[in-house]
N, C-alpha and C positions, 0 to 999 in steps of 0.2 A: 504494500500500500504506500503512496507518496505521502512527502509531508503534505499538500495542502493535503489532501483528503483524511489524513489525521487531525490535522488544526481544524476542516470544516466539523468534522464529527467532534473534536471536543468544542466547537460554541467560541472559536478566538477573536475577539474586536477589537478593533482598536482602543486601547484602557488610556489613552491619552484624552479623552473626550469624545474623538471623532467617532469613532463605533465602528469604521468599515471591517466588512468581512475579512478577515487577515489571509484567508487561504485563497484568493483570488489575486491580489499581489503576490502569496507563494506561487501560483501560478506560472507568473510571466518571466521575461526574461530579463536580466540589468548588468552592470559589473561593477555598480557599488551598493552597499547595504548600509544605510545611517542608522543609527539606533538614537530617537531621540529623548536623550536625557536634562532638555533646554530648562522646563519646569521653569515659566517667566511670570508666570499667576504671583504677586504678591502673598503671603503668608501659607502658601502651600509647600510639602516638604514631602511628597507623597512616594517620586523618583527616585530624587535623591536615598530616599530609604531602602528603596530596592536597590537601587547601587550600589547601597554600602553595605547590605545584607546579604543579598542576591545576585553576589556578582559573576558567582561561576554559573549560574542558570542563565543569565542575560548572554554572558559570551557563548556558551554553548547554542542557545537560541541563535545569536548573530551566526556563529559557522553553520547550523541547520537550514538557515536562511539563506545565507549565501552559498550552499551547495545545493539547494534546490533550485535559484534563481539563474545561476552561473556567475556570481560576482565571483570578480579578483581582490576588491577592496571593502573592508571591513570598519565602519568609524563608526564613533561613539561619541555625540556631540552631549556635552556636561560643563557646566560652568565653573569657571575653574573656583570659585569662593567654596564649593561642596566641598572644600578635603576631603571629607571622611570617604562622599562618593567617588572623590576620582583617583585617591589613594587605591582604594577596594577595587577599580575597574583596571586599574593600571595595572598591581598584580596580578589579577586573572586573565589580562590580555596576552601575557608573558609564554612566549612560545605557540603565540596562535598569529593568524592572520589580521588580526583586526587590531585597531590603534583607538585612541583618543583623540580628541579635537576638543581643547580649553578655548568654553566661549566666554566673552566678557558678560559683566551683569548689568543687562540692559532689557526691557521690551521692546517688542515680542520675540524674543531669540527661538522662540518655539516655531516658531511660521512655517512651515515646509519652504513657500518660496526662498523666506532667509535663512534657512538651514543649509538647502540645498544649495545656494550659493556662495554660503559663506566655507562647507564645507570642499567643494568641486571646483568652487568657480563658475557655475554653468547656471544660466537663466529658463528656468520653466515658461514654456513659451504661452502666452495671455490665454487665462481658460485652459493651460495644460495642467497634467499629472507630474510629478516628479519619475514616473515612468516614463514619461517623454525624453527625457536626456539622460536616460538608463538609470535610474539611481531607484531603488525601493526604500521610502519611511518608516518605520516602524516604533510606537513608544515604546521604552525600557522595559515595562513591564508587560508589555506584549507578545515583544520577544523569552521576556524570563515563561510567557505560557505558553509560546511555542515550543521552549523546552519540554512541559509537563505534557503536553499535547505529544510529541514524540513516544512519549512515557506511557499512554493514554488514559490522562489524567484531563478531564475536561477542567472548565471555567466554573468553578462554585465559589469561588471566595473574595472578595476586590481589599486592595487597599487604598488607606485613606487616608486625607489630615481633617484634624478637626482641631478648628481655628476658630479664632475672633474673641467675640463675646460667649467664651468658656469657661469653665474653673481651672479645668488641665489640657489645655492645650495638648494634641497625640496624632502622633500617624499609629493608624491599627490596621488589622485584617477582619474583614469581617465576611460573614455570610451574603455572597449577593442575595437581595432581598429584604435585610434586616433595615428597619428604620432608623433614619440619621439619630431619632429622638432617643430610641435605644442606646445605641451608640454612642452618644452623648452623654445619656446621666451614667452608662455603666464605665464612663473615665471622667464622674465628675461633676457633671452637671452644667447646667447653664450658669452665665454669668449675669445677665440681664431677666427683668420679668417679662419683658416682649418682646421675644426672639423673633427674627425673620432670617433667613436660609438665602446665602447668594451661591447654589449647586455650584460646584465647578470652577468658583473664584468671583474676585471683584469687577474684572475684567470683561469677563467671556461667558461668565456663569448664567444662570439662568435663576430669578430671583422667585423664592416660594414661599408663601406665607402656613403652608402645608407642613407640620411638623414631622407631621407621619411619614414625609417621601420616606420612598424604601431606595435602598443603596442599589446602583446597577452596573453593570460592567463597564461603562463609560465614565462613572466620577470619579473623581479625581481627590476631591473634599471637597467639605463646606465650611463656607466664614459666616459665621453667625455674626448678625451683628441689631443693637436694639432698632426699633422699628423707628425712632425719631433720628434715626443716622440720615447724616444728609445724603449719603449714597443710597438709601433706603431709599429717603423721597425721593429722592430723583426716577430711583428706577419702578416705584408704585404705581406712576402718573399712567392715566390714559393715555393712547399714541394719538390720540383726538389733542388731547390739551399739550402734549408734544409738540406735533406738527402746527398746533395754532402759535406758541410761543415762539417756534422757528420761522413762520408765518410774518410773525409781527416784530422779531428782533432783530434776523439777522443780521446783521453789516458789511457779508463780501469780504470778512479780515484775511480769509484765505488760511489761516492757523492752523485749522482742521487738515486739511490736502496736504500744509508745507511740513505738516510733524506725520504724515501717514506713509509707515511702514513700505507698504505696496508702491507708493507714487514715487518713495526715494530710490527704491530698484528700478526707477523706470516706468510703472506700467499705468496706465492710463485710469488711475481712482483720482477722483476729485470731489469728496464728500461737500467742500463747498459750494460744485456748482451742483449737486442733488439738493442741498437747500431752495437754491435757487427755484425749483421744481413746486415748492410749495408754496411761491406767490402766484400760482398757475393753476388751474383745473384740470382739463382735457389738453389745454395746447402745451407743445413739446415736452409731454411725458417720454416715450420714448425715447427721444433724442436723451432728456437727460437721465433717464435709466442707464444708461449708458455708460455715463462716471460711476456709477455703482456696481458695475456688473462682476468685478475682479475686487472688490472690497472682501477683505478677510474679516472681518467683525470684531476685530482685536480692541474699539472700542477705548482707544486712546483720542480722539478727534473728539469724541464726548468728556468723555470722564480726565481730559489732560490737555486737550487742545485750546477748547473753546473757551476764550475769554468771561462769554456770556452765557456758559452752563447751559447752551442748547443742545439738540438731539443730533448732530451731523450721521452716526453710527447707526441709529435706529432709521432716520431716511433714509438712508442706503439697505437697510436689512427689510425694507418695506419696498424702494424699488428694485430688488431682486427678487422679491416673492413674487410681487407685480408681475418681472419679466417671468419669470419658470410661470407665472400662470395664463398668463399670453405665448408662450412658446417661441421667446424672443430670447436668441444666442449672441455672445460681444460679438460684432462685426467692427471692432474698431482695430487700432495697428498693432501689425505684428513685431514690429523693433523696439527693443527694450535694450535701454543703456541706463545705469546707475545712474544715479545725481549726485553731482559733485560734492554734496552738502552732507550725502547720506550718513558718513560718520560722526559726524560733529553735532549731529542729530538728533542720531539715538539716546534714546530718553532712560536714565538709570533708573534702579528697582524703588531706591532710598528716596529719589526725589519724587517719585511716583505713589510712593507711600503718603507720602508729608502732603500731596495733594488729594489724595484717597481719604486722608484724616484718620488713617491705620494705624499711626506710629505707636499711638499703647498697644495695639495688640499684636505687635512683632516679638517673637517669642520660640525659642526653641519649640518643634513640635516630634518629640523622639518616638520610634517603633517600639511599642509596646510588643514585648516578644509573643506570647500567646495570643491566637487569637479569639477574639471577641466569639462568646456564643450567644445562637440566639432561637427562643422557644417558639418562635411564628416566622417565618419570613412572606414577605409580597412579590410575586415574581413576576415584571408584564413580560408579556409574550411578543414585546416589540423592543428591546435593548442596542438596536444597531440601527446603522441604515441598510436600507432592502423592507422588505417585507416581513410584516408579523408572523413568529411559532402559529402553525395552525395546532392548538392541543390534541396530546395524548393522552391524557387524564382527566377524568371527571370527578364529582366531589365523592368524597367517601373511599378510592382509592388510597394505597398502600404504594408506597415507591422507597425505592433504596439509593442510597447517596449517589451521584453523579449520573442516575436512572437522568433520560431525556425525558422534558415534559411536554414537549413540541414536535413539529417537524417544520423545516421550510419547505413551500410551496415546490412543486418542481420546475424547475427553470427559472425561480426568480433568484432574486440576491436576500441573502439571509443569513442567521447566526442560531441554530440551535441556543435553549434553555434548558439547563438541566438542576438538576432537586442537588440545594448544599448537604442536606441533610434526611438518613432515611425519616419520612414520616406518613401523615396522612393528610391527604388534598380535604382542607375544608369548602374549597370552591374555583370554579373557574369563570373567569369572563373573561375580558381584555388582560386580565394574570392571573395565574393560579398562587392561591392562598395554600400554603403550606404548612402543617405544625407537626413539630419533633416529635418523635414518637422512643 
């Protein structure tokens, strides 16, 4: 059996956020393998923990990877302020093919685009893959479950930091499925009485007033932080009083576009002229869909750009839904050359902080060595991009640990879900509810 069809049968996504199916990049062809260990998210430490724990699984995944795909070159992009991680990656590289790459501490250093060039040299051309100029992405801990996936050891367990407004600040391991709130008070508890959940970071996360989410293969951790944080407000508001405030403030400063990641490599985002787009109705929505269409959401042009704490990120993540729902692809140029400026640019982690208004809650977040148990988990049966587990279990059912509780569709793109723990299915709908037995 091949790796991918091991890593498709044990359930592998991408654990960096993204979710993609991992055994479809095993798949293809490249002749370099990056392992991104960037971790540019403010107060998360999720990476680093597997690199400094996990470092002979992560290299072993990288060579699995690169003798599946055909690479010759093996990197490992990690910033170099991790000691602990890039001590732990350095020794276990030792006598293998694959090397480190010390990145500076800046955002977004995680970007596939700026990984990929920072590591190669080579520009992802507008609307490409990092498959395009042979190179396959993969986060750190991705690769450590393609190791286990070899092993065939499917995806039941993720790790996490749990940050912000906590008592103990922790990277654990826990049950996919188990809720953040679990997780939470069983290292400690809340630090505030109105928590609210930014999934995934301050950054890039996705903001939940839902205490109960359940942990899934894609997070990364969560910053708690109290509900009168002004990152909170900001990111509460309706996209209606968003776009009316962008409506009626903007001023064309350009700030947004001249600090955005993507435009200083080159490539044709320009969140200031999608503002533009909302003194308008119907006329020249397309045309400025346009500037948004290669926007990465990284979500500095709002939360770091904008003099006047408008929405630039959230107009561009509204005129791309737009476009994907009108069936409108970039049609703009294919020449990308860096901007002279682009170094001198990048925005560090500490100064990002101090504008985030995070600096109390920057704080050691260590691996608690055992992981987290937990007596219920919530499993949805959509953790990736592709298409939803069609279930194999109905309620009242009996399954045994790394038992599948899904299938994907045939022929579409997917990621099996499998039981952390043997028990019995209390229910299924959009995920199956599972409790320890």
């Amino acid at each position: 059996m091949s790796l991918a069809e091991k890593v498709r049968q044990a359930g592998v996504v991408g654990a960096g956020g993204g979710g993609f199916p991992t055994h479809v990049k095993l798949a293809a062809q490249a002749d370099t393998v990056i392992a991104n260990g960037a971790e540019c998210e403010p107060l998360l430490h999720k990476d680093a923990a597997v690199m400094e724990h996990h470092a002979k699984e992560l290299i072993r995944g990288m060579e699995l990877a690169m003798e599946a795909v055909g690479a010759k070159d093996g990197v490992i992009g990690v910033k170099a302020k991790k000691k602990g991680a890039v001590a732990a990656v350095q020794a276990a590289c030792e006598g293998s093919r694959v090397r480190v790459q010390l990145l500076g501490d800046y955002y977004p250093a995680g970007d596939e685009y700026d990984l990929v060039y920072t590591v190669t040299g080579r520009l992802i051309p507008p609307a490409g893959i990092p498959l395009n100029v042979g190179v396959v992405v993969c986060n750190v801990e991705t690769l450590a479950n393609v190791a286990a996936a070899q092993d065939g050891r499917p995806v039941t367990h993720k790790t996490i930091t749990l940050a912000g407004a906590v008592n103990t600040p922790s990277t654990v391991t826990v049950p996919v499925g188990m809720s953040f709130r679990e997780a939470i008070e069983a290292t400690g508890g809340f630090a505030t009485p109105d928590p609210v959940y930014m999934i995934g970071g301050l950054m890039m996360g996705q903001v939940s007033e839902d205490l109960d989410a359940p942990v899934t293969k894609t997070a990364t951790g969560v910053v708690v932080l109290p509900r009168s944080h002004r990152i909170i407000e900001r990111r509460l508001k309706p996209a209606t009083v968003q776009n009316a405030i962008g409506k009626s403030a903007c001023d064309q400063c350009r700030y947004c576009t001249e600090y955005c990641p993507r435009f200083l490599l080159g490539y044709q985002v320009e969140p200031h002229q999608v503002m533009r787009s909302l003194a308008f109705t119907e006329t020249g929505k397309d045309f400025w869909n346009q500037w948004a269409a290669l926007c990465c959401s990284c979500g500095l042009c709002t939360l770091y750009g904008c003099p006047e704490e408008l929405y630039p990120k959230e107009a561009c993540d509204q005129a791309k839904a737009e476009m994907r729902e009108a069936g409108q692809k970039w049609t703009g140029p294919q020449e990308v050359k860096p901007h002279p400026m682009r170094d001198g640019r990048r925005v560090p982690i500490k100064t990002l902080a101090r504008r985030l208004h995070v600096e109390d809650y920057e704080a050691p977040a260590p691996l608690r060595p055992e992981p987290l148990q937990a007596g219920r988990v919530t499993l949805p049966l959509k953790q990736h991009a592709g298409a939803p587990n069609e279930p194999l279990v109905k309620a009242g059912d009996r399954v045994e640990a790394g038992q599948p509780l899904g299938r994907v569709p045939e022929k579409a793109l997917g990621a099996v879900v499998h039981a952390p723990f043997a028990g019995r299915v209390l229910g299924v709908n959009h995920s199956v509810i599972l409790e320890r037995i």
